[in-house]
PDB file with SEQRES, HELIX, SHEET and CRYST1 records, atoms N, CA, C and O in Angstrom:
SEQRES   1 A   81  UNK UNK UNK UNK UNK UNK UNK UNK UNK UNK UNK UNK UNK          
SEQRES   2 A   81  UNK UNK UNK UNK UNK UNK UNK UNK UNK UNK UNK UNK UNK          
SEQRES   3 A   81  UNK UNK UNK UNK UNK UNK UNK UNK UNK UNK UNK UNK UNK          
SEQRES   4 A   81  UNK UNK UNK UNK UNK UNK UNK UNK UNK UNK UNK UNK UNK          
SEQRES   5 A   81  UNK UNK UNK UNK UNK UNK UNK UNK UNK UNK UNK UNK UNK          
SEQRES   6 A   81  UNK UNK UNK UNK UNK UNK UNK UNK UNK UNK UNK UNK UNK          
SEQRES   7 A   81  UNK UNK UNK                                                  
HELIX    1 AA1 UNK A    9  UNK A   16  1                                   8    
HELIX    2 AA2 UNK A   23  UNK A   31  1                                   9    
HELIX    3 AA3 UNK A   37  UNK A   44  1                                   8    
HELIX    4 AA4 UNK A   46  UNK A   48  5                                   3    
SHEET    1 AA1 2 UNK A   4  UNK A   6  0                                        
SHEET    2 AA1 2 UNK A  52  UNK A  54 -1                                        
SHEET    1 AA2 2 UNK A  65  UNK A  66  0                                        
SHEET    2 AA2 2 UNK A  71  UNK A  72 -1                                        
CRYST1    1.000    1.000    1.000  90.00  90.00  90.00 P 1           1          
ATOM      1  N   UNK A   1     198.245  98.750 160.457  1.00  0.00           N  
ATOM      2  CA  UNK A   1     198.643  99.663 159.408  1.00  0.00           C  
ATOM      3  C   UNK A   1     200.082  99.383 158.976  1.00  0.00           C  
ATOM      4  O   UNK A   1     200.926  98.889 159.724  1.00  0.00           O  
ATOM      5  N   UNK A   2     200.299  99.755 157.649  1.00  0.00           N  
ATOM      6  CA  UNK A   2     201.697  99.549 157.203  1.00  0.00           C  
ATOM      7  C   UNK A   2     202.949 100.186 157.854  1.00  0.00           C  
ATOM      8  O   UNK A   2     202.630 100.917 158.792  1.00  0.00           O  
ATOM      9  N   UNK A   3     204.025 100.133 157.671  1.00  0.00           N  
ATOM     10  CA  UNK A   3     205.227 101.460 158.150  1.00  0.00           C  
ATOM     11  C   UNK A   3     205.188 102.088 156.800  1.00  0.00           C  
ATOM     12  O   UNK A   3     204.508 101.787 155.819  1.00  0.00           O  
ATOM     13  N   UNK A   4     205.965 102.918 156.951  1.00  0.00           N  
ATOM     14  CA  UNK A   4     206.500 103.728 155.903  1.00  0.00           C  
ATOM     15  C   UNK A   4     207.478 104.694 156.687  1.00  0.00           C  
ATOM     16  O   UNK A   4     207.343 104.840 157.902  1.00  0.00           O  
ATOM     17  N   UNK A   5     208.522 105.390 155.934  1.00  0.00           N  
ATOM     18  CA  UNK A   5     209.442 106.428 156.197  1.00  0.00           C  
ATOM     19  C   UNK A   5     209.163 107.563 154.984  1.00  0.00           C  
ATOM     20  O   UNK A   5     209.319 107.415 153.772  1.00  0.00           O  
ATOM     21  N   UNK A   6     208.708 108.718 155.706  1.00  0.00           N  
ATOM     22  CA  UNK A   6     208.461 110.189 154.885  1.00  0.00           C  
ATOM     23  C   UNK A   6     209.661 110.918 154.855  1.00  0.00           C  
ATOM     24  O   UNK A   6     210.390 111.227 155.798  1.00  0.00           O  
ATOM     25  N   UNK A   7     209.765 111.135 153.765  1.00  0.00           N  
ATOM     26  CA  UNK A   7     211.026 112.068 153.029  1.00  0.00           C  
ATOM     27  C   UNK A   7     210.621 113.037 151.965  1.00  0.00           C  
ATOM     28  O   UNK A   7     209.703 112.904 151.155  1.00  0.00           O  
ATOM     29  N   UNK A   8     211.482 114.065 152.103  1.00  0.00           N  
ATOM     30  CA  UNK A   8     211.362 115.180 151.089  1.00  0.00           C  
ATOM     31  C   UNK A   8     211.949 114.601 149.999  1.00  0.00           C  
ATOM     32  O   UNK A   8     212.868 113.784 150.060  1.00  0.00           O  
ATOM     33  N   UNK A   9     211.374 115.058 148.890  1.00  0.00           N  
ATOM     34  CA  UNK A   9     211.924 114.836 147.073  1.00  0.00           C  
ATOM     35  C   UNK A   9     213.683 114.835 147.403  1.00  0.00           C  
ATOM     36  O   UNK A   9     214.296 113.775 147.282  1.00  0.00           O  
ATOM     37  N   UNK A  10     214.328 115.970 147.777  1.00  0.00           N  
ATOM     38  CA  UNK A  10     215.749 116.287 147.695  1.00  0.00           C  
ATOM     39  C   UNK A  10     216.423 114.703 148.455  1.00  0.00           C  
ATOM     40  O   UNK A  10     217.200 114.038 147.770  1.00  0.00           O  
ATOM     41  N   UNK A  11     216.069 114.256 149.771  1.00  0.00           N  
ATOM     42  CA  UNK A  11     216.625 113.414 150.558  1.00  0.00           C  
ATOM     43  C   UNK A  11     215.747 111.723 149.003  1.00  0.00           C  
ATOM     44  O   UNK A  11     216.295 110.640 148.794  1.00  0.00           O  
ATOM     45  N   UNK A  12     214.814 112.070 148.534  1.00  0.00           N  
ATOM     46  CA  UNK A  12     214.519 110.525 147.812  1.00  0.00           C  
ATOM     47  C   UNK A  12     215.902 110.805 146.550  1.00  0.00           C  
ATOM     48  O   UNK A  12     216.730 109.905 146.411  1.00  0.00           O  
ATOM     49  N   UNK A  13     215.995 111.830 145.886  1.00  0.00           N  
ATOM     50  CA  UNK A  13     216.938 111.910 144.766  1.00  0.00           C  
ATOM     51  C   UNK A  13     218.444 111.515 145.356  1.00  0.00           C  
ATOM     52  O   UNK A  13     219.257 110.715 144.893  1.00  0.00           O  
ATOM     53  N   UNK A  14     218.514 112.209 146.332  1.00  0.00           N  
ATOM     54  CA  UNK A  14     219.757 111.819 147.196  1.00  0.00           C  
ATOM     55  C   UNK A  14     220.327 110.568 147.590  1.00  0.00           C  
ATOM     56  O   UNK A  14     221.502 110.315 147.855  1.00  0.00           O  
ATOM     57  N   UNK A  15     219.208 109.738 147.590  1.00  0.00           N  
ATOM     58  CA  UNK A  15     219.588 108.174 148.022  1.00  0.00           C  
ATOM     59  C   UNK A  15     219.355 107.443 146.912  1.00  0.00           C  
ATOM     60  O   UNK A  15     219.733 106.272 146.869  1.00  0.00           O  
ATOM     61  N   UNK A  16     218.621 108.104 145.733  1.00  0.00           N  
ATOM     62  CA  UNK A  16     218.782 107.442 144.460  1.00  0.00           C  
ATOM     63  C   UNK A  16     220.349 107.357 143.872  1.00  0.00           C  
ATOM     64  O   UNK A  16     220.824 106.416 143.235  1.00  0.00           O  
ATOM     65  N   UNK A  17     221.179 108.895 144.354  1.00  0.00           N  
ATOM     66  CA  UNK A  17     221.873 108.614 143.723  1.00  0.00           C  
ATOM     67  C   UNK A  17     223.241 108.105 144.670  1.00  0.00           C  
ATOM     68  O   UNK A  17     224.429 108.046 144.351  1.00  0.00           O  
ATOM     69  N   UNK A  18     222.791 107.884 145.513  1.00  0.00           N  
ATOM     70  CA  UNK A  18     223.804 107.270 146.677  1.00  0.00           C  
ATOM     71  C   UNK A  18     223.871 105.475 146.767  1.00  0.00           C  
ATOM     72  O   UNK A  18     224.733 104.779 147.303  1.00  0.00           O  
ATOM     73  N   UNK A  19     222.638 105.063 146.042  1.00  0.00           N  
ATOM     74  CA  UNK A  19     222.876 103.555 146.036  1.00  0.00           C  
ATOM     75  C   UNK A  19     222.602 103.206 144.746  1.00  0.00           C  
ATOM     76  O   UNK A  19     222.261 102.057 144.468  1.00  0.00           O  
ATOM     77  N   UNK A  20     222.738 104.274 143.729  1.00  0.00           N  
ATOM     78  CA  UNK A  20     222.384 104.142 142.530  1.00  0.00           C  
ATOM     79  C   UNK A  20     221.287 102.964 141.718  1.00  0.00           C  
ATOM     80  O   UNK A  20     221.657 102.122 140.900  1.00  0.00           O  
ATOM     81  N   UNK A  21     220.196 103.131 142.090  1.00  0.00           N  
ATOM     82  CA  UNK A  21     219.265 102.824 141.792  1.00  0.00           C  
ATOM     83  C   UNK A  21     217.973 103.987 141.619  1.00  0.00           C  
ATOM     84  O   UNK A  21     217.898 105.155 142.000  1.00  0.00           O  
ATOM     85  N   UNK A  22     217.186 103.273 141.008  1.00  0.00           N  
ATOM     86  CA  UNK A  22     215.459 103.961 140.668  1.00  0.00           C  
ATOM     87  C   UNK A  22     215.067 104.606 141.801  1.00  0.00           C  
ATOM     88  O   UNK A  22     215.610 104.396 142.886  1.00  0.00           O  
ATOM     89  N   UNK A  23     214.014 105.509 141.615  1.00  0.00           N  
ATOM     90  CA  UNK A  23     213.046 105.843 142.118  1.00  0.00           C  
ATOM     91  C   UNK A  23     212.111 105.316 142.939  1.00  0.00           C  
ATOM     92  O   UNK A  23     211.712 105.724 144.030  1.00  0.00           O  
ATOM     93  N   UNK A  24     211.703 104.066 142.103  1.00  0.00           N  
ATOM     94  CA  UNK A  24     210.570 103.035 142.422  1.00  0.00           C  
ATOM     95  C   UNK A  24     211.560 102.494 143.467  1.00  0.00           C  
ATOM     96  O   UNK A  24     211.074 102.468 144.598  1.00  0.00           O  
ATOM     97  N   UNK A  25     212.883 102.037 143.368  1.00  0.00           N  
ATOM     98  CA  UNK A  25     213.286 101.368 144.372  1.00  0.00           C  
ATOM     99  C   UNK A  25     213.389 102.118 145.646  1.00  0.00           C  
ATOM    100  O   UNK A  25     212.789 101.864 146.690  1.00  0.00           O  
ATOM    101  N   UNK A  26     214.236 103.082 145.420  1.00  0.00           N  
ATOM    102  CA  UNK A  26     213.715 104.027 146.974  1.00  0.00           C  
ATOM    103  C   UNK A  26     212.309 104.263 147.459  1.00  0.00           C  
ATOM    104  O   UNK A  26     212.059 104.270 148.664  1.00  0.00           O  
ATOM    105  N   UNK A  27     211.471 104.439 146.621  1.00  0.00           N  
ATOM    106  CA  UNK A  27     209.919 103.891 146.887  1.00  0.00           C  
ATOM    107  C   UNK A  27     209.581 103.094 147.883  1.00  0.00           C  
ATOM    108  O   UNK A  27     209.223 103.334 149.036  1.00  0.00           O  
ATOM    109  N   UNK A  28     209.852 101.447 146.888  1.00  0.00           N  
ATOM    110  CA  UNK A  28     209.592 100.350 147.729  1.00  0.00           C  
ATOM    111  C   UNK A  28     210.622 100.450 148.781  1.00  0.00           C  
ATOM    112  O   UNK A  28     210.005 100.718 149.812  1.00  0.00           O  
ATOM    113  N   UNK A  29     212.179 100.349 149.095  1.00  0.00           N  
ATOM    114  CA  UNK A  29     212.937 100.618 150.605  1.00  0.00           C  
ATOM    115  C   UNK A  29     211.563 101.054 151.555  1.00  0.00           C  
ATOM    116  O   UNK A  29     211.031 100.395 152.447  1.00  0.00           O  
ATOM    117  N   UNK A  30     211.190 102.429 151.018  1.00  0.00           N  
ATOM    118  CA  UNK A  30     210.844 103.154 151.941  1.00  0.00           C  
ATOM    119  C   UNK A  30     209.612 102.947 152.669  1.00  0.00           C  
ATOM    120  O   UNK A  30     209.454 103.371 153.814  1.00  0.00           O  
ATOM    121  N   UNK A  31     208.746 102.308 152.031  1.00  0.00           N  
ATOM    122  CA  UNK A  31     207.474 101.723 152.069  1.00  0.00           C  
ATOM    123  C   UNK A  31     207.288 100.356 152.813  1.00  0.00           C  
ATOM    124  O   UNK A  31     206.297 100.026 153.464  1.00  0.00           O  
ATOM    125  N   UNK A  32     208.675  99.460 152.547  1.00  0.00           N  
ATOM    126  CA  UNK A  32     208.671  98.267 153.341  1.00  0.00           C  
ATOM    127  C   UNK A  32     208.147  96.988 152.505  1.00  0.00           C  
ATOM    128  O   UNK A  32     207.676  95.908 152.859  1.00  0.00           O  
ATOM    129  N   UNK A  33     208.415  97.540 151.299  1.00  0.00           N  
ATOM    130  CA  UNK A  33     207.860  96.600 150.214  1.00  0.00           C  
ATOM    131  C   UNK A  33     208.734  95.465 149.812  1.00  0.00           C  
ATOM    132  O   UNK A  33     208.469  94.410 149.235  1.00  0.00           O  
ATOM    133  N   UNK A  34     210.391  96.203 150.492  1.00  0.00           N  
ATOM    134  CA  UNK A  34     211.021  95.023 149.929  1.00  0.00           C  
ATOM    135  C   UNK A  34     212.292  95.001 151.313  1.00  0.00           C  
ATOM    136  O   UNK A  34     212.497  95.910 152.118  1.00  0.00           O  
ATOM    137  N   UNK A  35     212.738  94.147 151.261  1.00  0.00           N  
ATOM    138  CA  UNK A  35     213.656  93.837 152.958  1.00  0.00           C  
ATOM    139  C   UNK A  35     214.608  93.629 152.495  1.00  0.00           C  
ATOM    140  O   UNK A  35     215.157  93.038 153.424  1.00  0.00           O  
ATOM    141  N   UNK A  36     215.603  93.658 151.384  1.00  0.00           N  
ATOM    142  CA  UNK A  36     216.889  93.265 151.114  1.00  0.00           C  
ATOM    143  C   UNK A  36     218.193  94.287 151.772  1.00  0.00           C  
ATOM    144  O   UNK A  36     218.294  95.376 152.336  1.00  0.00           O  
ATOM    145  N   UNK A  37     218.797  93.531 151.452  1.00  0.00           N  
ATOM    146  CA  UNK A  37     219.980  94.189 152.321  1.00  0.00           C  
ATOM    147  C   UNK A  37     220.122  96.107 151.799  1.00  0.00           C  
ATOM    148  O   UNK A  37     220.335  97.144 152.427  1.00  0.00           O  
ATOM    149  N   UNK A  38     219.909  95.825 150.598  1.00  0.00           N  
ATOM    150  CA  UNK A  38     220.232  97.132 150.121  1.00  0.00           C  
ATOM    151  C   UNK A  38     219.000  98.389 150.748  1.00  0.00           C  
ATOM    152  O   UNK A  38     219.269  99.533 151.113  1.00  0.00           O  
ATOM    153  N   UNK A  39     217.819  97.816 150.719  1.00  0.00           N  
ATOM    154  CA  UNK A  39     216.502  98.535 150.944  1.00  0.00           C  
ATOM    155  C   UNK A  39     216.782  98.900 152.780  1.00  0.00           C  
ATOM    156  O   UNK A  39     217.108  99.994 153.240  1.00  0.00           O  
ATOM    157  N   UNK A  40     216.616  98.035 153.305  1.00  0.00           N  
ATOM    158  CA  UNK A  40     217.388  98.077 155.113  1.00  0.00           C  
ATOM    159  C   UNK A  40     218.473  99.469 155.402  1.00  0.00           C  
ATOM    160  O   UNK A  40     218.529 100.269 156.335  1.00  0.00           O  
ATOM    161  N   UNK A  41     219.578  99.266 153.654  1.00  0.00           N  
ATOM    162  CA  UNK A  41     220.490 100.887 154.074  1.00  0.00           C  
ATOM    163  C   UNK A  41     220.082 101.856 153.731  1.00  0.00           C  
ATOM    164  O   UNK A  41     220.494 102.952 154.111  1.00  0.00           O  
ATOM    165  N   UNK A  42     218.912 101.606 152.698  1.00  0.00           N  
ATOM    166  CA  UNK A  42     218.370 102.779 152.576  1.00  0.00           C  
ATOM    167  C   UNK A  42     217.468 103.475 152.926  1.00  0.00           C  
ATOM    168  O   UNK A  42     217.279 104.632 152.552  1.00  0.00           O  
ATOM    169  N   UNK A  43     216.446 102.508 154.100  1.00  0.00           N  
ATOM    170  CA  UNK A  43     216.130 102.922 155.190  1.00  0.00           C  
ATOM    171  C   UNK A  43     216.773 103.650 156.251  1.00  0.00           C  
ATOM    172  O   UNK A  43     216.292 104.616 156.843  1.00  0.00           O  
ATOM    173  N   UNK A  44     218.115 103.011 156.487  1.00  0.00           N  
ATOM    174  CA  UNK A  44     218.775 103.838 157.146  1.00  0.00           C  
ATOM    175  C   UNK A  44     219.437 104.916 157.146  1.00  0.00           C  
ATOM    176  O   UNK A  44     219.775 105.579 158.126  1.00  0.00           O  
ATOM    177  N   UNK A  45     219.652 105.130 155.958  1.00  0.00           N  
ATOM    178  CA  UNK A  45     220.429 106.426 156.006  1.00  0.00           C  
ATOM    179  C   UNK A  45     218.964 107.470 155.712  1.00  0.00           C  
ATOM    180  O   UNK A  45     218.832 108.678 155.910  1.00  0.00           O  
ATOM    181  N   UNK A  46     218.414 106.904 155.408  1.00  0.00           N  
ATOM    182  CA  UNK A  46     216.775 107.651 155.181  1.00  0.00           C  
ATOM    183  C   UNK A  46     216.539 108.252 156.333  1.00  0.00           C  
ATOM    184  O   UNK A  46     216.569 109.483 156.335  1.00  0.00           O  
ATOM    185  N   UNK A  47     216.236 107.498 157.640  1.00  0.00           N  
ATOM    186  CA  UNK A  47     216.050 108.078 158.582  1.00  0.00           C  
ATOM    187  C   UNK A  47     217.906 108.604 159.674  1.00  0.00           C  
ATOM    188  O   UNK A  47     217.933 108.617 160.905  1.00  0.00           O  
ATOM    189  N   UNK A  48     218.855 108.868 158.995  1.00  0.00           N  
ATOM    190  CA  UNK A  48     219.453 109.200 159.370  1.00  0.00           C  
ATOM    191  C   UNK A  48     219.872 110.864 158.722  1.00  0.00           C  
ATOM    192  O   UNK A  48     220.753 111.706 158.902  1.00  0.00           O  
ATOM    193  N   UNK A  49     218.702 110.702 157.928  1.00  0.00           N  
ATOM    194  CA  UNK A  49     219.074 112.500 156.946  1.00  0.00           C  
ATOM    195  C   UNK A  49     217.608 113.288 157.094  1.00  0.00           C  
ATOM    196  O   UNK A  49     217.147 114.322 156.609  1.00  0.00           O  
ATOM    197  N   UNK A  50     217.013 112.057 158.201  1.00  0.00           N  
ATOM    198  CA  UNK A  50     215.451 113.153 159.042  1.00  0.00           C  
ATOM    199  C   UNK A  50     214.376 112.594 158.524  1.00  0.00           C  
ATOM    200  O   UNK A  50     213.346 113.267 158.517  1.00  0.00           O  
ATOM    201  N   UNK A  51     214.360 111.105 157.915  1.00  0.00           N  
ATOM    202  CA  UNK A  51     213.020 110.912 157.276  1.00  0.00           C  
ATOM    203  C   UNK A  51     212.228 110.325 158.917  1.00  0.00           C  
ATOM    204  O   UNK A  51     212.753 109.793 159.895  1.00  0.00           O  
ATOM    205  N   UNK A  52     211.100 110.626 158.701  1.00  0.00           N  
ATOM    206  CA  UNK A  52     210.469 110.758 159.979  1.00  0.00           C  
ATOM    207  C   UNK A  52     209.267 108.599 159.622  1.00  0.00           C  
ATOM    208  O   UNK A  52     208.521 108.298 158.690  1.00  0.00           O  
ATOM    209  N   UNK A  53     209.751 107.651 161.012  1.00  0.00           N  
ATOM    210  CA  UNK A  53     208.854 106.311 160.679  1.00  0.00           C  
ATOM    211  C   UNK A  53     207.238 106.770 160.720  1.00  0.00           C  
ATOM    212  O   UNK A  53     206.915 107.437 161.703  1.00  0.00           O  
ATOM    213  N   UNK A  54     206.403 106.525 159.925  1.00  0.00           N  
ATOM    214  CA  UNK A  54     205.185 106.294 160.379  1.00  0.00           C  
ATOM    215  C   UNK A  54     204.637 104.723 160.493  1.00  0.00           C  
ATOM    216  O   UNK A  54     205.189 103.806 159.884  1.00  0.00           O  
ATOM    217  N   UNK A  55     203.725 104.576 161.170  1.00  0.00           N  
ATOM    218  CA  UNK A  55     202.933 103.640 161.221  1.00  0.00           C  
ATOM    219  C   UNK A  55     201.778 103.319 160.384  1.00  0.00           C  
ATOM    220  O   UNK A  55     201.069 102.313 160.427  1.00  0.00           O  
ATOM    221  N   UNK A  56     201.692 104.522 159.478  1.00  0.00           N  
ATOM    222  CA  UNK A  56     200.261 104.106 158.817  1.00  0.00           C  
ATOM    223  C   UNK A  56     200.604 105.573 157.025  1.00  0.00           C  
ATOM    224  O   UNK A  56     201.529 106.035 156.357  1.00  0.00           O  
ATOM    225  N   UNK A  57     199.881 105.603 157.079  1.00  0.00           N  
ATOM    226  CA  UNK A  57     200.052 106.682 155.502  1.00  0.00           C  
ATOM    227  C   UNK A  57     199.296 108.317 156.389  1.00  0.00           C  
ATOM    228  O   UNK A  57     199.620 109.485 156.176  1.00  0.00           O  
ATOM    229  N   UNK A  58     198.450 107.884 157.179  1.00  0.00           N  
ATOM    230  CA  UNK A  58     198.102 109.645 157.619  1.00  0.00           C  
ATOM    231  C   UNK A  58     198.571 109.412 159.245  1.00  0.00           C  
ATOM    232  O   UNK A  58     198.762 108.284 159.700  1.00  0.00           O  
ATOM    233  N   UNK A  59     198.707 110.518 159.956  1.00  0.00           N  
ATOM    234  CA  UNK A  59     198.610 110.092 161.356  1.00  0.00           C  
ATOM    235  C   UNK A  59     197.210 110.622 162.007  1.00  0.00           C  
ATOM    236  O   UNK A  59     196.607 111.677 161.810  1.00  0.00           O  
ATOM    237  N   UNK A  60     196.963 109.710 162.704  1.00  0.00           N  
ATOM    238  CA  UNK A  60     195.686 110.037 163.693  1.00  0.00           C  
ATOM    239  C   UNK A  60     195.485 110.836 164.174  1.00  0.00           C  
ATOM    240  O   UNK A  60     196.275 111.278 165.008  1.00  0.00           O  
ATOM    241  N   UNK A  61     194.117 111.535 163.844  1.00  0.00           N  
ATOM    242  CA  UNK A  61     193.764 112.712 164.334  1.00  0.00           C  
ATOM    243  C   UNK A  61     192.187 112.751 164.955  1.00  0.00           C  
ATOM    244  O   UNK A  61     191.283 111.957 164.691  1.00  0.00           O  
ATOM    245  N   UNK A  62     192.147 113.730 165.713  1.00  0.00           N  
ATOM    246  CA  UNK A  62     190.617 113.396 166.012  1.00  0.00           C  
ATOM    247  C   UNK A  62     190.143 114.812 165.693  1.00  0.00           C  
ATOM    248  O   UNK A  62     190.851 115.770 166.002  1.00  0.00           O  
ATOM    249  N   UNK A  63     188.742 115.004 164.970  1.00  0.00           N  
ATOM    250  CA  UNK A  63     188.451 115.918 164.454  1.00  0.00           C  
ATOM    251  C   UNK A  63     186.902 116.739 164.835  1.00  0.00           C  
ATOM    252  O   UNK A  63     186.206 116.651 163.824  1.00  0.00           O  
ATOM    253  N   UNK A  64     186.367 117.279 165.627  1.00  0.00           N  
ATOM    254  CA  UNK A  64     185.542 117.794 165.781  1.00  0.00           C  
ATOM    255  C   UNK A  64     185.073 119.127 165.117  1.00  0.00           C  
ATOM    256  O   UNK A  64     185.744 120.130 164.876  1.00  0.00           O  
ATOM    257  N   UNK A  65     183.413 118.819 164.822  1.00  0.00           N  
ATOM    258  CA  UNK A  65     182.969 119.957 163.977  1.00  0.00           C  
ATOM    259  C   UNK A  65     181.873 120.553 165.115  1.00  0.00           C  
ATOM    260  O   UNK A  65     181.278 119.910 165.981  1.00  0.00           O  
ATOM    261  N   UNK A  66     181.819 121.767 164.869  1.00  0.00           N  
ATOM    262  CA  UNK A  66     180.536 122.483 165.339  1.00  0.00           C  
ATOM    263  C   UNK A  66     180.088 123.086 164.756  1.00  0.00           C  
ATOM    264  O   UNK A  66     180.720 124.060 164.346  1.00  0.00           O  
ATOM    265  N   UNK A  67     178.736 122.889 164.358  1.00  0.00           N  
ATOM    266  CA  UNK A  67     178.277 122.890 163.233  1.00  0.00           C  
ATOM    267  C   UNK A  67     176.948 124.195 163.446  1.00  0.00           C  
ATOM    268  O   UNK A  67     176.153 124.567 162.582  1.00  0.00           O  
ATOM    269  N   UNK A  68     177.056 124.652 164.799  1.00  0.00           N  
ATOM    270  CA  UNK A  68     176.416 125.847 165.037  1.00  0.00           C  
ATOM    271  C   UNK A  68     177.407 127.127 164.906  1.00  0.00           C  
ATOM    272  O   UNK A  68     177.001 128.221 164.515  1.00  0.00           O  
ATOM    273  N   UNK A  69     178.673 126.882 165.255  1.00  0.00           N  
ATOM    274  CA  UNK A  69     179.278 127.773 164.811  1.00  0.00           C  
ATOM    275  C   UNK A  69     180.290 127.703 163.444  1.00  0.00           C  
ATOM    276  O   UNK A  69     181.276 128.356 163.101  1.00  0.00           O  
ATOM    277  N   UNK A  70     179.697 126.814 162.972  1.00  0.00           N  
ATOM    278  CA  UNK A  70     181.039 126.444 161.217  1.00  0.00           C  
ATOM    279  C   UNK A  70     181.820 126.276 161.375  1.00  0.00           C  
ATOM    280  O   UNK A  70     182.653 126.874 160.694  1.00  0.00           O  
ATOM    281  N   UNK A  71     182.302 125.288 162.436  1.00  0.00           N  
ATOM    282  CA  UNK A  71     183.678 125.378 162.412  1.00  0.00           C  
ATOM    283  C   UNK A  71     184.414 124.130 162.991  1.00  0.00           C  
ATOM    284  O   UNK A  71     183.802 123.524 163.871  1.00  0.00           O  
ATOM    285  N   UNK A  72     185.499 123.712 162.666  1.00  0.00           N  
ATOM    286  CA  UNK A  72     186.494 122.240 162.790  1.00  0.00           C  
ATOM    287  C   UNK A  72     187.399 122.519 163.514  1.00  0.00           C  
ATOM    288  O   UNK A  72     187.850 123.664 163.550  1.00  0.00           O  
ATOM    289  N   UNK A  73     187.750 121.785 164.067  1.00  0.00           N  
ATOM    290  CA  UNK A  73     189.206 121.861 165.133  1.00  0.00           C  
ATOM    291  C   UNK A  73     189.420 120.353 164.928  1.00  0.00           C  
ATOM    292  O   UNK A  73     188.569 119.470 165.039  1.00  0.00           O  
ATOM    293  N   UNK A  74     190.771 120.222 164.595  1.00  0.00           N  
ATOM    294  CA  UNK A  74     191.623 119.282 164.201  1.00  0.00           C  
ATOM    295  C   UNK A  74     192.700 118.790 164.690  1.00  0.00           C  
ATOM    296  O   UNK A  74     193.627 119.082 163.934  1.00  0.00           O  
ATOM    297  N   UNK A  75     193.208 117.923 165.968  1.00  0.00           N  
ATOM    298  CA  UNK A  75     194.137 118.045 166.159  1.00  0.00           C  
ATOM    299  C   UNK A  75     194.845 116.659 166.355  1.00  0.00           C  
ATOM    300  O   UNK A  75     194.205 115.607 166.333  1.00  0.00           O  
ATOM    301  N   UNK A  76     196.020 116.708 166.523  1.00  0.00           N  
ATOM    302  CA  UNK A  76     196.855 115.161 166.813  1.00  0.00           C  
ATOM    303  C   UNK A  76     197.423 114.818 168.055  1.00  0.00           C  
ATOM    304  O   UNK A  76     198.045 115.603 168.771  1.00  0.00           O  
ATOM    305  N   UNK A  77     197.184 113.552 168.316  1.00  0.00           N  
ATOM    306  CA  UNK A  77     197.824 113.315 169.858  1.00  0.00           C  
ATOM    307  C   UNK A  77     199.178 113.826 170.153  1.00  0.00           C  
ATOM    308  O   UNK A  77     200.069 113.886 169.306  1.00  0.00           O  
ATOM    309  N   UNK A  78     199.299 114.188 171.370  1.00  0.00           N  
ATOM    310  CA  UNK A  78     200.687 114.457 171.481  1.00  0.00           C  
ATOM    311  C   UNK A  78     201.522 113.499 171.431  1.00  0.00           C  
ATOM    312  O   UNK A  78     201.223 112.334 171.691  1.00  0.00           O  
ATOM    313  N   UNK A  79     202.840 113.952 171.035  1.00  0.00           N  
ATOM    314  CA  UNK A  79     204.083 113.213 170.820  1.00  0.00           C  
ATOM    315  C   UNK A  79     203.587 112.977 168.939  1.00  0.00           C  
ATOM    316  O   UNK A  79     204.578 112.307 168.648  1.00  0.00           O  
ATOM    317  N   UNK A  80     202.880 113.059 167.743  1.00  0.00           N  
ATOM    318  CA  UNK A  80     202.446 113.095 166.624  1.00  0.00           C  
ATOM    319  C   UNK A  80     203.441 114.189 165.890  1.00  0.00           C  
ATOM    320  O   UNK A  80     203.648 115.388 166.074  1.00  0.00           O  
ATOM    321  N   UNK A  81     203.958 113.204 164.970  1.00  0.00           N  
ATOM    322  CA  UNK A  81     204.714 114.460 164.215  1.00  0.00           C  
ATOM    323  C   UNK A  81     203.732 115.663 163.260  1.00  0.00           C  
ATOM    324  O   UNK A  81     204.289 116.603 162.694  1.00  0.00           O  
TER     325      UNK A  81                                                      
END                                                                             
C-alpha cells in the first residue's frame, strides 16, 4: 500500500502558505507523489503540526456482522489511529 500523511484543511492551507505553493502541491508532498527537497519539508513540518503517517488510504479493520441479530461491530487493531 502507498504512504500518505492525513491532515486537517487548516494545517494543508497552512503549509500552502508557509512554502508558498498550490494545493495540488501539498497534495502530492503529502501523498508521496513527489520526493523533492521542498515536498520532504513539507512532510515534515506536516507531521510536526500532528499530521498522522498512514500506510495505505483506510486503516485496517476487521468487521463482523450478525446477521441474526442486525448488527456490525467494527473495530481496529490496537495501536490504529
Amino acid at each position: 500500500m502507498k504512504k500518505q500523511i492525513l491532515t486537517d484543511n487548516e494545517t494543508k492551507t497552512f503549509l500552502m502558505k508557509a512554502f508558498g505553493c498550490s494545493r495540488q502541491q501539498v497534495w502530492r508532498a503529502l501523498n508521496f507523489e513527489r520526493n523533492s527537497d521542498k515536498a520532504q519539508r513539507i512532510r515534515r513540518l506536516a507531521l510536526q503540526r500532528g499530521g498522522k503517517l498512514t500506510e495505505g488510504y483506510t486503516p485496517e479493520c476487521e468487521t463482523t456482522h450478525q446477521t441474526a441479530d442486525r448488527t456490525m461491530i467494527s473495530g481496529r487493531p490496537q495501536g490504529a489511529a
